[in-house]
N, C-alpha and C positions, 0 to 999 in steps of 0.2 A: 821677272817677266821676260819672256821668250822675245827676241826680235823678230821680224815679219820676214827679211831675209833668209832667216835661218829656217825658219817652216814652208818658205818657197824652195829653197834646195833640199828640205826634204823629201819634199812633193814629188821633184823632180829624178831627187835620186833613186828614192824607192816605188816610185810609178802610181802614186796619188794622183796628180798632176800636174799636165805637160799644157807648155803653149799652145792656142790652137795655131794649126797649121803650122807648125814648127818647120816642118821639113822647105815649106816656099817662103821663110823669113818669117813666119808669122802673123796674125790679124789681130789688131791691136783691139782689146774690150772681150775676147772670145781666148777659152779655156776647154781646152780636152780630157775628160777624166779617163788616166790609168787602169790598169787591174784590181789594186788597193781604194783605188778613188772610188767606183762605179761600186765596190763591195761595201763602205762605208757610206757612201751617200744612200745605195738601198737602205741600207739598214737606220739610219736619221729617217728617211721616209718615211717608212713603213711604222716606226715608232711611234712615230706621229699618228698616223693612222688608225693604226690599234688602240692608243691612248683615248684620239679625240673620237672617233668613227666605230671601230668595231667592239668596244667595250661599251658603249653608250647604246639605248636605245631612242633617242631623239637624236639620231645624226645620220644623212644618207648621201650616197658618194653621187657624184656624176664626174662627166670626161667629156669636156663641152670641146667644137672645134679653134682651130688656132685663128683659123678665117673666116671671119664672124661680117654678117652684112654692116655695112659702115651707118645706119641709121642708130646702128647701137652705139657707138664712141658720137654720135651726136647729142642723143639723149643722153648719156652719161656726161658729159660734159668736156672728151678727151679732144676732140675735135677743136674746141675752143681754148681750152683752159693748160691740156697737157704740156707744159711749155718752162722750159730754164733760162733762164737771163743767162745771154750768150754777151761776152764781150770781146773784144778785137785789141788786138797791139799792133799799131798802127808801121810800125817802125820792122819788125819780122815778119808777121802778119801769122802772128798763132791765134789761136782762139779758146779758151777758157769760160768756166762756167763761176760767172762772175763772185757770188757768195763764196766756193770754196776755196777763191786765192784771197780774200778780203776778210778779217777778226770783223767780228759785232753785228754782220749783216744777215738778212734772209733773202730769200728768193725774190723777196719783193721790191727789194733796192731797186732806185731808180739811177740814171746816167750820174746825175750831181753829187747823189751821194757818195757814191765811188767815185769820182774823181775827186771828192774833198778828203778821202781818205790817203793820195799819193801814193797807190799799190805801185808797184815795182813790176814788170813782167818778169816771171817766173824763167824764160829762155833769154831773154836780151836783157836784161838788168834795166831798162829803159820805164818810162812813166810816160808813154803818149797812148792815149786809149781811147778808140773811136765808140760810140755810142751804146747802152746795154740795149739788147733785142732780145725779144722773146722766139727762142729756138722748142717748136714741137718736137720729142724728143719720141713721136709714133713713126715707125718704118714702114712708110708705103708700097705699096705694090700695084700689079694689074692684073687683071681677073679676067680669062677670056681670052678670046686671038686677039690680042691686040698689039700692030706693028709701030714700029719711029715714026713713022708716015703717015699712020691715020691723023685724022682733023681731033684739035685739042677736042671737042666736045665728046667726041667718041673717047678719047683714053681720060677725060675726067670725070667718063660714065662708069668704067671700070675699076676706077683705083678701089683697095681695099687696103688693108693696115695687115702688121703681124699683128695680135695684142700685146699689148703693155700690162696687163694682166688680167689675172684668172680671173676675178670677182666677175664679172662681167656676160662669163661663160655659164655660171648660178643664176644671176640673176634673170636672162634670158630663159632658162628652164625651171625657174620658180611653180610656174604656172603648169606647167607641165607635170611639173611633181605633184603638186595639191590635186590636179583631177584626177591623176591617176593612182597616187596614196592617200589624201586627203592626212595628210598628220594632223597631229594636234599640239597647235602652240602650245610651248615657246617648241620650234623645230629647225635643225641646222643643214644648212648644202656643204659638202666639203668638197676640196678639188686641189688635185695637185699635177703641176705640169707647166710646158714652157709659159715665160713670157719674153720679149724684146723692149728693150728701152735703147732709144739712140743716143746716150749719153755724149755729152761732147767731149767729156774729157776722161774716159773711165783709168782708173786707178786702185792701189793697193789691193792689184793680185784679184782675188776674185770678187772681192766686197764689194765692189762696182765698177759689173761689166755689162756689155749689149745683150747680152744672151744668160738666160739665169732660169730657174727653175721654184717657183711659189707654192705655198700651203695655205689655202686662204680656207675660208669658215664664212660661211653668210647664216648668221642666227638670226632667226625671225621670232620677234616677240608683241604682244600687245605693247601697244605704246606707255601704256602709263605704269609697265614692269621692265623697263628698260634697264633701268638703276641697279634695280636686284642684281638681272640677268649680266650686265656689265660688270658689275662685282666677282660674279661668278665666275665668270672666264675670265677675267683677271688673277683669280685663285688657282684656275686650272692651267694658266699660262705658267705661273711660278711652278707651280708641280710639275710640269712637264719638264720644265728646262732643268730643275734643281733635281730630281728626284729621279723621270725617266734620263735624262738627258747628263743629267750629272755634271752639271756648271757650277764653279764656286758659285756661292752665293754672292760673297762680298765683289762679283765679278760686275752682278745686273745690278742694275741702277733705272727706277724708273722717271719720265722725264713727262711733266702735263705740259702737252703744246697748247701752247698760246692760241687764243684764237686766231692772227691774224696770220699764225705758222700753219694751220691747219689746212689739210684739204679742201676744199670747195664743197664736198659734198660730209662733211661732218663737224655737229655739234660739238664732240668733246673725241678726244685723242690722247693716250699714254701710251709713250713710245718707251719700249723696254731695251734699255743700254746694254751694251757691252763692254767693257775692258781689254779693246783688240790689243797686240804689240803697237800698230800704231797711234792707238789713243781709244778714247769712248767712243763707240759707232752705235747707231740703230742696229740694230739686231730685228726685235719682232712688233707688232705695233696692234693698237688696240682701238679700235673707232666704232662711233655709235654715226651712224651713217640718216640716222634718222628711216621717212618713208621716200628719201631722195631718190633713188634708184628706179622703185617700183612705179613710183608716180610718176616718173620722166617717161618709162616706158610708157605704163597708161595713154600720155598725152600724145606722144610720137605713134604709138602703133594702135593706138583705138582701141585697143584689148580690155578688158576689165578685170584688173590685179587684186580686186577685193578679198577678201577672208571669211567667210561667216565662221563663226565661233559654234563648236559643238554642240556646245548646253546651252550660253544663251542665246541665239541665234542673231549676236552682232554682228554686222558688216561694217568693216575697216580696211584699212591697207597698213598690210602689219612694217611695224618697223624693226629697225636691222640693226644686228652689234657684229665686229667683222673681225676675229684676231687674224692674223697675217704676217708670214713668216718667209723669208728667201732661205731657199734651202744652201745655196751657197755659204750662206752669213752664217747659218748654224753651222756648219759645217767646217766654216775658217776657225769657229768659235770652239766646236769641240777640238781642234789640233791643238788650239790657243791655248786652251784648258790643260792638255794632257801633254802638252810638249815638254819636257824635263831634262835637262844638265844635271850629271853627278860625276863621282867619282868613285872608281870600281879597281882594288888593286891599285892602286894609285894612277889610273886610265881615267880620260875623260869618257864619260859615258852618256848619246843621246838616248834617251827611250819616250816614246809614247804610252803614256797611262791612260790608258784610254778603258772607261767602262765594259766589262766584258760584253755586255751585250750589244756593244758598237762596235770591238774589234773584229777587225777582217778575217783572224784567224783566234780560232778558241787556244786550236794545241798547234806547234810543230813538232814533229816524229822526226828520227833520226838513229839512223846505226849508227856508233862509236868508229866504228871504219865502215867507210863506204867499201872497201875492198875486200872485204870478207863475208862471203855466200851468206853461211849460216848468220851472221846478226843482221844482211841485208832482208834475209828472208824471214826472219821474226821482226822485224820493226815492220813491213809489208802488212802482214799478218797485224798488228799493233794501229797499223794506220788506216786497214779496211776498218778493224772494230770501231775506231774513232769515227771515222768520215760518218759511217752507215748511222751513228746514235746522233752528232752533231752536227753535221754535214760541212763547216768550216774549218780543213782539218787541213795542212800544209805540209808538203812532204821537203827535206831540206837535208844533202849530205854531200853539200860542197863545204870545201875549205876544213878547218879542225872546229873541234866543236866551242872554240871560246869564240871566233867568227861567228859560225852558226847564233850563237846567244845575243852577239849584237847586233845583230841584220836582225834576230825577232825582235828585240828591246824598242829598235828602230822602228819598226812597222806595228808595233804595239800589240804582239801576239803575250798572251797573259799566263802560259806553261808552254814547257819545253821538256819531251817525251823523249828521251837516249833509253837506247836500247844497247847493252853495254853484253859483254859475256856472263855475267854474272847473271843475266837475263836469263839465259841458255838452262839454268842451272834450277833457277829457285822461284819464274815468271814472276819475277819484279821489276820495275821500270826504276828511273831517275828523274823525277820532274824538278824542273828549275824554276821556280815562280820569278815573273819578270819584273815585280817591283825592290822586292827585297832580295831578289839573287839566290835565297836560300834553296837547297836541296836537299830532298825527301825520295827514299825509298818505298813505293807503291806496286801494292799487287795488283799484273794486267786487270784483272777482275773487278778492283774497286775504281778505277777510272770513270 
């Protein structure tokens, strides 16, 4: 198993990603994706996408706003509920989110229990801990001209939130969609795009940070086909990850939350494990959310969220299954996956095996010497043909070419296209495949 270390300087090294704001010391919870990063996380997306949305015909996209009126986290219950047991050391004065410095607890420890436990502070070595509180972990803002100096009533008329996440964004245009397609259940909203959490403590690299990027699914079904339809995307969750996504299996691990782990607003929850380097983390999660959502709006906005049914003309308020996914987390999980130590010549050797259809780069192209016209000008030639059929096509002729091979092994480019003199001669290339190292003489043509 890869250390988490070692896939943070990879990030780093080969421009996956970099601190945010590096260059003024950094912002701790926020991460910048690179050239490599930004190519790879499109490509997780959009996988997604296609998978869940544009291979299906019950599934339809929206792109809801990020500043959403605050009546909605009321109804939803964010307002109230959104909230981490924050605890204090009294003696430095850090502050921690009480369950993940503490073995055996959940979110809903109270003061006593943590302190019968004798946790240690994680900075001062110390054992004095002032009370657990509940910390909202939605980032507020103000909406409007509004200055320091206005009267509180005026800037407590304005606040409004970032979201904490996408579901939220669907559910609001639920209603929107039925009048204007009218699907026919069982029918899905997808959405993908930011969310903010004000984590108090975020940690290990990107798996939890303030600032994150979600794939959520609000399926709507008759209530009393809930079962089925949860089944079903629990089927299609494993396919995705195992099959498009290409996770070991023996990596995911699924986990039934307990009712009193669960969120507020669902029935029944299986959260899909991962095997990060630093331990098992949530990865992607699965909730029958019930008619919680649409009935909250109902009652907050007057609106009437009912269904009538095509053929029998029932009226209901359908209910919801939600898979939901951080696109970061997949994303740590595909490096986690494909991150690889060997030995090459007797060289230590990093590579990323990464699914070809995740790699950033299909080929790298390359003349045998950069300083020779003619092989620069037929690998040229070799690297338009490439680009224009597969469009992820990387051009590379620094350094000698055993460099060249582990700068792509590293960045998880899956053939390596030299263009040698013997090119000149017979239009055949040298492809190096990046797992096994081996080399095959190919004609430009069959590429």
């Amino acid at each position: 198993m890869s250390k988490l270390d070692d896939i943070v300087s990879l990030c780093k090294r080969r421009g996956f990603v970099f601190p945010g704001s590096e260059v003024y010391g950094g912002f701790a919870g926020t991460w910048d994706f690179g050239p490599l990063g930004v190519i790879l996380k499109k490509k997780i997306m959009d996988a997604w996408w296609e998978f869940f949305v544009e291979s299906r015909d019950d599934m339809y996209g929206v792109d809801a706003a990020i500043l959403m009126n605050p009546l909605v986290w009321k109804a939803s219950g964010h307002t109230a509920t959104f909230a981490d047991p924050l605890v204090e050391c009294k003696e430095c004065k850090s502050r921690f989110r009480a369950d993940k410095i503490a073995d055996g607890v959940n979110e809903s420890v109270t003061s006593e229990e943590f302190w019968d436990l004798h946790v240690k502070c994680p900075v001062c070595g110390k054992e004095n801990w002032g009370p657990i509180r509940k910390f909202n972990m939605m980032f507020a803002t103000h909406v409007g001209a509004v200055l320091p100096d206005d009267d509180a009533e005026l800037s407590e008329k304005s606040i409004a939130y970032l979201r904490p996440e996408t579901a939220q964004g669907i559910f609001t245009n639920y209603k929107n969609v039925v009048d204007t397609f009218y699907p026919s259940l069982p029918f899905g909203l997808a959405q993908q795009g930011k969310a903010f959490r004000n984590e108090i403590s975020p940690r290990d690299f990107i798996l939890r940070d303030r600032e994150c990027s979600q794939m959520e699914i609000e399926y709507f079904v008759k209530p009393d086909t809930w079962e089925e339809n949860f089944e079903m995307l629990r089927s299609l969750q494993h396919e995705f990850l195992e099959k498009v996504i290409g996770l070991n299996v023996s990596s995911i691990h699924e986990l039934e939350v307990a009712p009193e782990d669960r969120a507020h607003y669902s029935k029944r929850t299986i959260d899909f494990m991962f095997d990060y380097p630093n331990g098992t983390e949530e990865l992607m999660g699965l909730a029958y959310r019930t008619d919680f959502d649409l009935s909250n709006i109902a009652r907050e906005s007057g609106k009437n969220m009912e269904y009538r049914d095509k053929i029998t003309g029932e009226v209901f308020v359908p209910h919801v299954i939600e898979p939901s996914i951080g696109v970061e987390r997949l994303f740590l999980a595909v490096l986690a996956n494909a991150y690889t130590e060997d030995t090459v010549n007797d060289e230590k050797r990093v590579v990323l095996k990464l699914p070809e259809n995740l790699a950033p780069y299909k080929f790298c192209v390359s003349p045998l010497l950069k300083n020779k016209p003619e092989l620069v000008e037929k690998a040229r030639e070799v690297y338009d043909l490439l680009r224009a059929k597969y469009g992820n096509v990387t051009w590379d002729d620094s350094g000698n070419i055993g460099k060249r091979y582990r700068k792509q092994d590293e960045i998880g480019t899956p053939k390596c296209v030299v263009i040698d003199f013997d090119t000149l001669e017979d239009e055949s290339v040298t492809v190096r495949d990046r797992d096994t190292t081996e080399q095959v003489r190919v004609k430009i043509t069959e590429l």
